[in-house]
C-alpha positions in Angstrom: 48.0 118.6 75.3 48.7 121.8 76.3 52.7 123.5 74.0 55.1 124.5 76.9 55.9 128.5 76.8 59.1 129.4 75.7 59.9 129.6 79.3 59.0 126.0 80.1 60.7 124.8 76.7 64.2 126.3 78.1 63.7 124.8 81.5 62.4 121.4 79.8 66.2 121.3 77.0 68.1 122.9 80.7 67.2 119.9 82.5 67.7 117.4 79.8 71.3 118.5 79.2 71.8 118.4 82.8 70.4 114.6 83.1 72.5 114.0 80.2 76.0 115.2 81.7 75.2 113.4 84.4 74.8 109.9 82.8 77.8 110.7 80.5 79.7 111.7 83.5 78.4 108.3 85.1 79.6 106.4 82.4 82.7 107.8 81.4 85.0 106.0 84.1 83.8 102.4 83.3 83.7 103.3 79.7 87.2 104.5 79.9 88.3 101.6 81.9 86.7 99.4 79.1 88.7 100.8 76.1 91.8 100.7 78.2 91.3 97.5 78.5 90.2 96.6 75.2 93.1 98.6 73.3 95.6 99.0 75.3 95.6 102.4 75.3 97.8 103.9 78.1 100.0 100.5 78.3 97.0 98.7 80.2 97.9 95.4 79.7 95.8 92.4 78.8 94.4 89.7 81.2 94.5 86.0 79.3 93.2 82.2 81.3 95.9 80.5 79.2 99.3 80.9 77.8 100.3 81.5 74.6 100.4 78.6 72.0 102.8 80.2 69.4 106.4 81.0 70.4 108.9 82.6 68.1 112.1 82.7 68.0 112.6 86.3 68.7 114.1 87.5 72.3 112.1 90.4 74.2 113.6 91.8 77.4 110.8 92.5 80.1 112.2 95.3 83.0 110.6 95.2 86.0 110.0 98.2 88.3 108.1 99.1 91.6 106.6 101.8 93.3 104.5 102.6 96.6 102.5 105.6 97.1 103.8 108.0 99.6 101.3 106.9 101.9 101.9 103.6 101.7 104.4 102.3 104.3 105.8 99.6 102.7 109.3 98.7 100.9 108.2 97.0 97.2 110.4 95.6 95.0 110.8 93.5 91.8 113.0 90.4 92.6 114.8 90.3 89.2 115.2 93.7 87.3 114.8 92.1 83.8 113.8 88.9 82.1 114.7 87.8 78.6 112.2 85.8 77.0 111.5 84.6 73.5 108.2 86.5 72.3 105.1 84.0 73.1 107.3 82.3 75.9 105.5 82.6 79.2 107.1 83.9 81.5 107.4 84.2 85.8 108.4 87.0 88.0 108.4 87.7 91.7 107.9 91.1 93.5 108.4 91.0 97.1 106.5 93.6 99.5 107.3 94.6 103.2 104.7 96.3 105.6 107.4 98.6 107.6 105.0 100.0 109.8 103.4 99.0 113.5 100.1 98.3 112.0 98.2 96.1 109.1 98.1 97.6 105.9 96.4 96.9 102.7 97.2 97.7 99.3 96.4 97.1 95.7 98.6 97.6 92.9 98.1 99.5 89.6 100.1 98.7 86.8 101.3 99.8 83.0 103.8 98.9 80.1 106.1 100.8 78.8 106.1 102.0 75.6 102.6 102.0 75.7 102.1 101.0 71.8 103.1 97.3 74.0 100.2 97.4 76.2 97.8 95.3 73.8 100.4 92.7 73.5 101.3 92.1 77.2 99.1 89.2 78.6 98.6 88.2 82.0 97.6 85.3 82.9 97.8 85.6 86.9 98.5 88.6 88.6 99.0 90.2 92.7 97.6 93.1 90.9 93.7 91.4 90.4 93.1 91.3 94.3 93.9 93.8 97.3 96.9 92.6 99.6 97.0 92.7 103.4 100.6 92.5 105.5 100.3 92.8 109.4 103.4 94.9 110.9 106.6 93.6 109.7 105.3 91.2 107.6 106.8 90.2 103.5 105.2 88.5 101.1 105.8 87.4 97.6 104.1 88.3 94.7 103.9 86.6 91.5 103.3 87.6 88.3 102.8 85.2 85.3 102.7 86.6 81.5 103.8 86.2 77.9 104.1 88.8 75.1 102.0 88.2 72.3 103.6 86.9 68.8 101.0 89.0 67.0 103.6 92.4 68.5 105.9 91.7 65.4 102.8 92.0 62.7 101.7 95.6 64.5 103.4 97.9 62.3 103.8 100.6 65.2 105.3 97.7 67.7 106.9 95.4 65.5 110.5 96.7 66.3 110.1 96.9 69.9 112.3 94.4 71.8 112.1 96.0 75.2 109.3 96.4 77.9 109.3 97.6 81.2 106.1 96.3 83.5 105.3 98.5 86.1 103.6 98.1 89.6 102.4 100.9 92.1 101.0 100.1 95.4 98.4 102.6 96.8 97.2 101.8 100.3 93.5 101.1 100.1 91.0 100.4 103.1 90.5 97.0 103.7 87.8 94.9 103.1 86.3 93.4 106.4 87.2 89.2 105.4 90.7 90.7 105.1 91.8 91.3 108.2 89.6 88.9 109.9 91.6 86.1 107.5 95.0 86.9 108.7 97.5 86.4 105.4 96.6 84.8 102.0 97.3 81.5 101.4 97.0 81.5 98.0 97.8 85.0 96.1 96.6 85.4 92.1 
């Protein structure tokens, strides 16, 4: 086997720290979305089947706010501003959306806690936020959100004091996938 020249051995590390940037670049959004997810780092919430089996006897007050993208004609807004709930205690609230335009639009909602430190500890069980949503012109819907806060908040030494949480909810208009405008409206939204 014939030794690269010095020439060839650049060329050879060159390429192989490009093909590596590239795959770390690859990764980096799923990876990131992963230990979002996992930590709750940025006040991304947590996604639960079931409900919470412990409830204490501690209050938390859950805020609720909404937000569309400037693109995004539609009115959005939570139905209650604020929920108090004892910690564990599962809880139910509505946001109601309006397409104010002369056409179908489809959105799909990003969401965060606030303070973030409350992110791990804010559990979803269902969510408007896990599929995209489709209003023809003029149309409102309601969108529910079920969730409980976690007991285990008051052994985290960071969030143990916190008694208040906002949830948050943007809509950002998306383009539609093909079944949902050929569906009309949801019967059933998560």
């Amino acid at each position: 086997m014939k030794r690269l020249s010095p020439e060839g051995r650049t060329v050879a590390m060159l390429v192989g720290v490009v093909v590596t940037m590239g795959a770390l670049a690859w990764a980096a959004v799923p990876f990131y979305n992963w230990f979002c997810k996992v930590t709750g780092f940025g006040g991304t919430t947590q996604v639960s089947q079931s409900l919470s089996e412990e409830v204490l006897d501690e209050i938390v007050t859950v805020r609720f706010d909404a937000n569309t993208d400037s693109n995004l004609d539609w009115t959005f807004r939570p139905m209650q501003t604020r929920m108090d709930l004892k910690i564990g205690e599962s809880g139910l609230a509505f946001y109601e959306a309006t397409n104010t335009s002369d056409r179908p639009l489809t959105g799909t909602a990003s969401y965060n806690v606030a303070p973030e430190v409350t992110g791990y500890y804010f559990i979803k069980v269902e969510c408007f936020c896990f599929t995209e949503q489709t209003l023809q012109p003029g149309e409102s819907m309601e969108m529910p959100v079920s969730f409980f806060v976690d007991p285990d908040l008051v052994k985290d030494h960071d969030a143990s004091h916190i008694r208040d949480i906002t949830l948050s909810y943007t809509f950002h208009l998306t383009e539609p996938r093909r079944a949902a405008l050929d569906t009309g409206p949801a019967d059933t939204i998560n």
